[in-house]
C-alpha positions as CSV (number, residue, x, y, z in Angstrom):
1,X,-6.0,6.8,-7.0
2,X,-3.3,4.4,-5.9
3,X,-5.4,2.8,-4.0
4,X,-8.1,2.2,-6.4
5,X,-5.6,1.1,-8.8
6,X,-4.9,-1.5,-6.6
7,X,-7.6,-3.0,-5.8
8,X,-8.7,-2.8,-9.3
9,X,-6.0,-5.4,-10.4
10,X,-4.7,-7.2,-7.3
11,X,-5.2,-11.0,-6.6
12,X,-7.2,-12.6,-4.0
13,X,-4.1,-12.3,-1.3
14,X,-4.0,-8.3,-2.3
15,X,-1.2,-8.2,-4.0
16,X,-0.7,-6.6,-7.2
17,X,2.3,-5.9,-9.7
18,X,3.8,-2.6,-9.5
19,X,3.4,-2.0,-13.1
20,X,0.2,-3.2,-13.4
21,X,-0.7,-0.9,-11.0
22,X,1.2,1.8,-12.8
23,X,-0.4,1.3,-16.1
24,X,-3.9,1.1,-14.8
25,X,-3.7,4.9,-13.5
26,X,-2.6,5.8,-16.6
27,X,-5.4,4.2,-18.5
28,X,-7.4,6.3,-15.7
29,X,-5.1,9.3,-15.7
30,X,-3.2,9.9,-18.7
31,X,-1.5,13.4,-17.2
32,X,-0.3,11.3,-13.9
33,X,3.3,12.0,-13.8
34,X,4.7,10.9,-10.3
35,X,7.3,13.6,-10.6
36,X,4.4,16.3,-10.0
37,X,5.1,14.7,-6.3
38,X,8.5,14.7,-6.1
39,X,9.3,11.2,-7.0
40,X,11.5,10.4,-10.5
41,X,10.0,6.7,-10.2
42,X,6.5,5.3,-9.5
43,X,7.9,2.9,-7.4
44,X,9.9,5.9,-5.5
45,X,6.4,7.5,-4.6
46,X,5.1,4.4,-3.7
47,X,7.7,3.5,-1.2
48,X,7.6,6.8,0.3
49,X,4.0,5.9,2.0
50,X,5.4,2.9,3.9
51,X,2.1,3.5,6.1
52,X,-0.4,2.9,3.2
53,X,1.5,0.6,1.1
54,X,3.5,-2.8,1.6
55,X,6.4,-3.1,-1.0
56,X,7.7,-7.0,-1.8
57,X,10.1,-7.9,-4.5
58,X,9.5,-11.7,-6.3
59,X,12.7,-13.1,-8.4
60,X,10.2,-14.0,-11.5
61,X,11.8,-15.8,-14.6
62,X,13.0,-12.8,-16.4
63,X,14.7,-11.4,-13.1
64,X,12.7,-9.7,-10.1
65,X,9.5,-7.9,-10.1
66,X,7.8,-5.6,-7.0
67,X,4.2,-6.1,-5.8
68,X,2.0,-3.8,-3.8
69,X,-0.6,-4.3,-1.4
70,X,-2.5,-2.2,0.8
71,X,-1.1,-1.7,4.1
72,X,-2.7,-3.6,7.3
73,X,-3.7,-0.8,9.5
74,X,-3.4,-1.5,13.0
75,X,-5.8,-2.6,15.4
76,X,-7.1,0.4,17.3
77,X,-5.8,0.6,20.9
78,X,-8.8,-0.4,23.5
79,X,-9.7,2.3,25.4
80,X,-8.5,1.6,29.8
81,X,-10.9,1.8,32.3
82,X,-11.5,4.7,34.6
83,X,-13.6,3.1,37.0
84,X,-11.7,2.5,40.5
85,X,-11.1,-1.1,41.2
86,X,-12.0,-2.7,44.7
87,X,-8.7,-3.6,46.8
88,X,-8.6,-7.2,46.9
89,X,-10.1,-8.6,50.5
């Protein structure tokens, strides 16, 4: 749901305001409450998934404001060979 929020009002970099994010799951879910997970803020459940989502705040005109973007997932680790190698001659 976060996720699709997200992606649903982000800019070309990824990056999207934290309360557009917000708003836009409650245009899609109206009963979303993020203290039915534990979390008194939206941006409290948000920062407690520091593997799926990048937190940044901006100092905008009117003070600072947080942005979210999808975290980069890492590369997958290459598999090692098994084969023996040949001692050098």
């Amino acid at each position: 749901m976060i996720v699709n929020a997200i992606d649903a009002v982000s800019d070309d970099s990824g990056w999207a305001g934290l309360g557009a994010v917000g708003s836009t799951i409650t245009k899609l879910r109206p009963d979303f409450d993020s203290r039915l997970y534990g979390h008194r803020k939206f941006s409290d459940l948000v920062r407690s998934m520091p593997d799926r989502f990048e937190l940044e705040e901006r100092a905008t005109g009117a003070g600072k404001s947080i942005f979210v973007r999808l975290a980069p997932r890492p590369a997958p680790a290459r598999k090692r060979s098994t084969r023996a190698r040949k001692a050098p001659a």
